[in-house]
C-alpha positions as a Markdown table, in Angstrom:
| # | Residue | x | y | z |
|---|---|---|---|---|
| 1 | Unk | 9.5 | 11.7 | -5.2 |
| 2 | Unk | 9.9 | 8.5 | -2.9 |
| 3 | Unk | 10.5 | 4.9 | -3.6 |
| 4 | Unk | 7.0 | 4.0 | -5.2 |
| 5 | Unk | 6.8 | 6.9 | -7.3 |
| 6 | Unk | 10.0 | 6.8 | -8.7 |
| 7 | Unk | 9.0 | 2.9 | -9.5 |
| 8 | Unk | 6.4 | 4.1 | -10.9 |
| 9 | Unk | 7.7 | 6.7 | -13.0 |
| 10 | Unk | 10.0 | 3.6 | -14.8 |
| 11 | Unk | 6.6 | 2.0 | -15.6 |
| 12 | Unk | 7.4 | -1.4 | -13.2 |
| 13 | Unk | 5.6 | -3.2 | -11.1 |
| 14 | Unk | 6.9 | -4.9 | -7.8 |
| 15 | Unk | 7.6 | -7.9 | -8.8 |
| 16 | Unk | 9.8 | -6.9 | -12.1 |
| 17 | Unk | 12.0 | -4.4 | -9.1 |
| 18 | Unk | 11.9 | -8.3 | -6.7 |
| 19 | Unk | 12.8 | -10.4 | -10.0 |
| 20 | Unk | 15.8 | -8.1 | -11.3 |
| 21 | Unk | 17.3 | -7.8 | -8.0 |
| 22 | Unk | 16.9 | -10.5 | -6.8 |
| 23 | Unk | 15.0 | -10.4 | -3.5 |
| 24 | Unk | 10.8 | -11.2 | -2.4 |
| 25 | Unk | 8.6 | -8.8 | -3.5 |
| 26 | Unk | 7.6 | -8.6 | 0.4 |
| 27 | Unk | 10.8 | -6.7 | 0.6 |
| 28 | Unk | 10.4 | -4.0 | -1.9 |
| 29 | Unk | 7.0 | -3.2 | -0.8 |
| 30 | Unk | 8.5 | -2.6 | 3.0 |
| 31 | Unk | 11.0 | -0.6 | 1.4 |
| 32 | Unk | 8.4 | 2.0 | 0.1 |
| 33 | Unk | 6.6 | 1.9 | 3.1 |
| 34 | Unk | 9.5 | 2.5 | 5.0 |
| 35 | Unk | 9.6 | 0.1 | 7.0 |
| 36 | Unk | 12.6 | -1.6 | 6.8 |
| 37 | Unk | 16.5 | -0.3 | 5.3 |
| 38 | Unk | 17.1 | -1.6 | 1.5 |
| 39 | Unk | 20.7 | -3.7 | 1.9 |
| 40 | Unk | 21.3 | -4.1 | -1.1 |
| 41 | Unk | 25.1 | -5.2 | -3.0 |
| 42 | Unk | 27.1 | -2.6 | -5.4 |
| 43 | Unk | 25.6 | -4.9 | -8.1 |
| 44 | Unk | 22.0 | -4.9 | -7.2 |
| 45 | Unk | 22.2 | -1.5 | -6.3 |
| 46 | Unk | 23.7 | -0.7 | -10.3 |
| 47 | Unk | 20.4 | -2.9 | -11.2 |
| 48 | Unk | 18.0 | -1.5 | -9.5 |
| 49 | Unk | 19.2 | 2.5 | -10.9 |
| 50 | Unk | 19.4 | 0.6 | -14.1 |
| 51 | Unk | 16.2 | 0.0 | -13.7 |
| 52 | Unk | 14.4 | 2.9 | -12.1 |
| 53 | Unk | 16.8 | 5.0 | -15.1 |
| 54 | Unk | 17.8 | 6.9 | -12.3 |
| 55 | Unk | 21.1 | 7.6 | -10.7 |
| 56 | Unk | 22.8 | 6.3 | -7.6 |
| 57 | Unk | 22.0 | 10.6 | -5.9 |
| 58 | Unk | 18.4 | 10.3 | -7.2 |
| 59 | Unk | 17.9 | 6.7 | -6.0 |
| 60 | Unk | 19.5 | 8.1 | -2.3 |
| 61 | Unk | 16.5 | 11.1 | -2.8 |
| 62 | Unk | 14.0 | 8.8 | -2.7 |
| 63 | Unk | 14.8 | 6.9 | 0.2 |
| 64 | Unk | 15.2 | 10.1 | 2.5 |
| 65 | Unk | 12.3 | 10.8 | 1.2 |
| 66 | Unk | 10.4 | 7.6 | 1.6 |
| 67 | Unk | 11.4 | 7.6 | 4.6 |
| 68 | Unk | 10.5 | 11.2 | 5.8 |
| 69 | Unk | 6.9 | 10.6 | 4.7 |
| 70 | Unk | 6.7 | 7.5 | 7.3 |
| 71 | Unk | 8.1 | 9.3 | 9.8 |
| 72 | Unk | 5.5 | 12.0 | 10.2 |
């Protein structure tokens, strides 16, 4: 499961993920595509596994694997 699926799988869209944590929705959508690094703070970080209802490990999962996908 990647970035966008495991959005999807908490039922949110974009700009719910951009307005919780506090950053454009611009950069959520290049973080699924892989294109850029999510920096995020310990406390948007909690949100955002909050969230997804995911933990910090499955969060991790989905980058690695958002970001194998775009390296192919």
């Amino acid at each position: 499961m990647d970035l966008k699926e495991l959005r999807e799988a908490a039922g949110l869209i974009i700009i719910d993920v951009a307005y919780h944590i506090g950053v454009a929705e611009s950069t959520v959508r290049n973080w699924e595509k892989g294109r850029t690094i999510p920096r995020l703070t310990p406390e948007q970080l909690d949100k955002i596994c909050h969230l997804y209802n995911c933990s910090y490990t499955d969060w991790m999962q989905a980058y690695k694997e958002t970001r194998k996908n775009t390296n192919k």
